[in-house]
Structure formats: structure tokens, C-alpha cells
C-alpha positions in Angstrom: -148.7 89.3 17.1 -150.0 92.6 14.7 -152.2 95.0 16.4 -154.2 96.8 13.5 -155.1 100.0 13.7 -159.1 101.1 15.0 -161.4 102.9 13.0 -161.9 105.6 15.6 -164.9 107.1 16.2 -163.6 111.0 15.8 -163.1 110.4 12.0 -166.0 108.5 11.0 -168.3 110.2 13.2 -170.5 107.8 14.5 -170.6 106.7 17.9 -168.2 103.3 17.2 -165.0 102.6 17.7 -163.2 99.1 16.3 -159.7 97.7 17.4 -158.1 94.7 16.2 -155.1 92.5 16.4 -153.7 89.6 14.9 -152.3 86.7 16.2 -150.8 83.4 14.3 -153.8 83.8 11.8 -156.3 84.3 14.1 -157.8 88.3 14.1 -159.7 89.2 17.2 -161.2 92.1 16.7 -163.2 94.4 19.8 -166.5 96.6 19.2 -167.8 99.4 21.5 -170.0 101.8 21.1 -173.3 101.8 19.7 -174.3 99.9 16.2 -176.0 102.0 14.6 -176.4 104.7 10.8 -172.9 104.5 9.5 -171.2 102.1 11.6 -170.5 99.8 8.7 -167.6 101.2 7.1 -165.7 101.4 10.2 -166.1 97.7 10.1 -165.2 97.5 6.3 -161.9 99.5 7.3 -160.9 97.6 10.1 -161.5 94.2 7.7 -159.4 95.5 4.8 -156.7 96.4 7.0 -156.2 92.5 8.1 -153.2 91.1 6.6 -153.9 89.0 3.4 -152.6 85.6 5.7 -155.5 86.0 7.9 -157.3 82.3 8.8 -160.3 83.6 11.1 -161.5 86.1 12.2 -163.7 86.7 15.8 -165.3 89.9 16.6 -165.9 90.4 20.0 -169.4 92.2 20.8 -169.0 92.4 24.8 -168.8 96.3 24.3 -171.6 97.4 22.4 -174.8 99.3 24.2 -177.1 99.8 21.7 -178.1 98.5 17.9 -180.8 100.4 15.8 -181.5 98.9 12.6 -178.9 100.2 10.8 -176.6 98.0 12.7 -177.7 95.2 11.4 -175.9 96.3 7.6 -172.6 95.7 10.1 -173.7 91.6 10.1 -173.8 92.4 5.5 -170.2 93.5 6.1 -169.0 90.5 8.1 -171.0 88.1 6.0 -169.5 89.9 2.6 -166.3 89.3 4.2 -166.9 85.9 4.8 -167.8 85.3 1.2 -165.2 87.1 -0.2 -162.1 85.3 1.1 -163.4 82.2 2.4 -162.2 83.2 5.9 -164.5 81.8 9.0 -166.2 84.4 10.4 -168.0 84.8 14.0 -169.1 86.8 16.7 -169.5 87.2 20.3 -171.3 88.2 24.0 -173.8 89.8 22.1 -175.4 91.5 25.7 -178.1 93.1 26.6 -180.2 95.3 24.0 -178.6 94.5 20.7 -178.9 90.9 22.0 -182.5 91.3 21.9 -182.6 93.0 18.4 -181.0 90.1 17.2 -183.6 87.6 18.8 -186.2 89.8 17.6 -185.1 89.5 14.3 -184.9 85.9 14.8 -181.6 85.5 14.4 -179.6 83.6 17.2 -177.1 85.7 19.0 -174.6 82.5 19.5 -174.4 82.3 15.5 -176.4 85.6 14.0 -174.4 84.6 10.8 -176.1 81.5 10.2 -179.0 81.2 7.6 -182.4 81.0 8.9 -184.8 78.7 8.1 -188.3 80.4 7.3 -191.7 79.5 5.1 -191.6 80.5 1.8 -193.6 83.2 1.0 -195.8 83.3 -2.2 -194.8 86.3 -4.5 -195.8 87.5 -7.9 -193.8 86.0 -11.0 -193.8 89.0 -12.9 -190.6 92.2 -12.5 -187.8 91.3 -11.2 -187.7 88.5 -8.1 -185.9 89.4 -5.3 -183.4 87.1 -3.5 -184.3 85.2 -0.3 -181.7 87.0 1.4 -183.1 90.6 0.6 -187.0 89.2 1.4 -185.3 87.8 4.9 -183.5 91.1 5.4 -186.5 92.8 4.8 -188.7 91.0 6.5 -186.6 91.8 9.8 -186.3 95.2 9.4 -189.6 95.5 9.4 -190.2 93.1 12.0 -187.7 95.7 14.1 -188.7 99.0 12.9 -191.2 99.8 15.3 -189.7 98.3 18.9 -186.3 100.1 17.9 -188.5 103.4 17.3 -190.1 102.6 21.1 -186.9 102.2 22.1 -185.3 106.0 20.5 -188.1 107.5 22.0 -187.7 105.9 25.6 -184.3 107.3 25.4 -185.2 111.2 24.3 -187.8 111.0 26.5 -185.3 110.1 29.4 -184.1 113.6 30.5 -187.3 115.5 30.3 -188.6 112.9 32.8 -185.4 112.9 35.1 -186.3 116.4 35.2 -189.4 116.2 36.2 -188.4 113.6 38.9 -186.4 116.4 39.8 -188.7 118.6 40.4 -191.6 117.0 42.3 -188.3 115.7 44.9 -187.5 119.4 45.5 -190.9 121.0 46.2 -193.0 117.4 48.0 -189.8 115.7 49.4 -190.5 112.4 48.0 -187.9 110.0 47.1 -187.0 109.2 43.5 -189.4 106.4 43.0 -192.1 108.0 44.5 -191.8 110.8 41.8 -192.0 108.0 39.5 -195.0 106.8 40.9 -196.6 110.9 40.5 -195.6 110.7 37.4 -196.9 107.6 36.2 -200.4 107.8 37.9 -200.5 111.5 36.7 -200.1 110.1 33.1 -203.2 107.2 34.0 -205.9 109.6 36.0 -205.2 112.8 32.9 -205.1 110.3 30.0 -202.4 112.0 28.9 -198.9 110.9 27.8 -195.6 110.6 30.4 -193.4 112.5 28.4 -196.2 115.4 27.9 -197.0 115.1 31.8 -193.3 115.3 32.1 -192.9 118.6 30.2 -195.6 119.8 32.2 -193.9 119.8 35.4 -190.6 120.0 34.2 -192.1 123.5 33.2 -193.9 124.5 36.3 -190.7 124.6 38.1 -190.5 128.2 35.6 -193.9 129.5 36.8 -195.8 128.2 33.9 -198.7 125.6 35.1 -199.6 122.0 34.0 -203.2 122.3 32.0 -206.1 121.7 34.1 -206.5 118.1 33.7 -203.0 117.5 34.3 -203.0 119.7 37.2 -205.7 117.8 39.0 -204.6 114.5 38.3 -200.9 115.5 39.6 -202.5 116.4 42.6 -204.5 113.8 43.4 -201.5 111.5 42.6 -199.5 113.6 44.9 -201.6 113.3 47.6 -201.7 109.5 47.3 -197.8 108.6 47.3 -196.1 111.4 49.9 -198.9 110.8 52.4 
């Protein structure tokens, strides 16, 4: 058995970290971390590093939390692997949020290697023609663009609304999802968005006020869910 060497996240600076070992042929190689700008050459590392006997290789997806996508240029450095020395290629428990990138790309999580089949689309004869791959590439990307942006903003908007959770618990007693609840119904009555409703009383707690609206509508959903 060979253990290679990871591609630790403290050099490459990215938020991955890939180990590997060999056995009889067969590389198994272990992802955690997140899958997303720059996480592609810690792949391509970890590949070049295999020994040149290498008959398959499985990468095990178990410990990734999160793919952006960027991540989905690590899948172009399996596949250019796969193509470059013949070796079998595949991945593995693909859970939870990258699983559903992958879906929403339409590719299938028990084989995203696999080609998809898809209509051809009509495109103009003149300049230079694109391959299918880049079109399908590029049709997923922008397919994803705008749920993985929903999704980076969920997770920046995450603290400021702990905190504000946080906040209405301390000075109304409530529990933790009835300060959800404030929130929420704050965010309905002032037509105004969580995160900004959020702020708001994330900032009271400094002696600054919501704005009217907000103000009124927070107490009004107050009222309704610590009665």
C-alpha cells in the first residue's frame, strides 16, 4: 500500500484539503472541505503524484460541504485525467448541497462523469464553433449561477440574523424560533428585506432604532408571537 501525500489546504489556500493512497492499483483518494475558486489544482497535484502503475482511481466525496461553481472545473480535472491515461475514473457520496449542484446541473451524482444527453441547439455557422462540451459546460453554469449566488448570500446573511435572534431573546424572552418568527413577519408586514430587518435590530441593541416602518411592523409581530 502507498499513501500519497495531500494537497493541504495551508499552501494552496483554499478551503480543500485532498489525501490519497494507493493500493494494488487501485488509488482512493478522500475530499473535504468546500469545492469551490481554486480547488482544482489541489486535485491536479494530488493526480500527478499517483504512481505511473495506477489502474483506477475513486475519489471519495463523503467530506465535502459546499460546491460553488467553480467546483465544477474539479469534475475538468478528473475527466482530463481520465483522458489522458486511459485510467477509470469515478466518484462518490456526493451529499447534501454539492449533491444538488450536480442535479441542478443535470448531471447525475452516481456517475457526474458521464456525458449527457441534451437537444441540439441551433447556432450560427459563421466564427469559430464551439465544442459541445464547452456549450454543455456553459449551459450549466449558467443554469447554476444564480441558485449558488442565493445560496452565498443565505450564508453572509447567517450571522447578522443569529444576531438579531439574539437580540429580541434577551430583551422579549422568547425562544429561538419565536425570534425567527419576529423576524420573518417583520420582514412581510414592512416589506422590507430579512437581512435589512436583521441589521435593524441587530443595531438597536446599540441605541440606534429600526426606521419607522420597520419599527412598527416589529412591534406588531412582537406582540403576536411572545403573547
Amino acid at each position: 500500500m502507498t499513501t500519497v501525500a495531500g494537497a493541504r489546504q495551508e499552501t494552496d489556500g483554499v478551503p480543500l484539503v485532498v489525501d490519497g493512497r494507493v493500493d494494488a492499483g487501485h488509488a482512493l483518494l478522500t475530499a473535504r472541505g468546500e469545492l469551490v475558486r481554486g480547488c482544482a489544482p489541489v486535485l491536479a497535484r494530488e493526480l500527478d503524484a499517483l504512481p505511473p502503475d495506477t489502474r483506477r482511481v475513486e475519489l471519495d466525496l463523503s467530506g465535502v460541504a459546499f460546491m460553488d461553481t467553480a467546483g465544477l472545473q474539479f469534475l475538468e480535472v478528473l475527466e482530463a485525467y481520465r483522458h489522458r491515461t486511459a485510467v477509470p475514473v469515478t466518484t462518490r457520496d456526493w451529499r447534501g448541497q454539492p449533491r444538488r449542484v450536480l442535479e441542478l446541473a443535470g448531471l447525475d451524482p452516481a456517475d457526474p462523469l458521464r456525458p449527457v444527453s441534451r437537444p441540439r441547439v441551433p447556432r450560427p455557422q459563421s466564427g469559430p464553433v464551439a465544442s459541445p462540451v464547452a456549450l454543455e459546460r456553459a449551459e450549466r453554469l449558467r443554469g447554476l449561477y444564480e441558485e449558488v449566488e442565493q445560496l452565498r448570500r443565505a450564508m453572509a446573511s447567517r450571522p447578522v440574523i443569529d444576531q438579531a435572534r439574539g437580540v429580541l431573546m434577551a430583551l422579549h424572552s422568547c425562544t429561538p424560533d419565536q425570534a425567527w418568527s419576529i423576524l420573518r413577519e417583520t420582514s412581510q408586514l414592512s416589506n422590507t428585506k430579512l437581512r435589512t430587518v436583521a441589521e435593524a435590530v441587530a443595531t438597536s441593541a446599540t441605541g440606534t432604532p429600526p426606521p419607522v416602518d420597520v419599527r412598527a411592523a416589529l412591534r406588531t409581530a412582537i406582540a403576536r408571537h411572545t403573547d
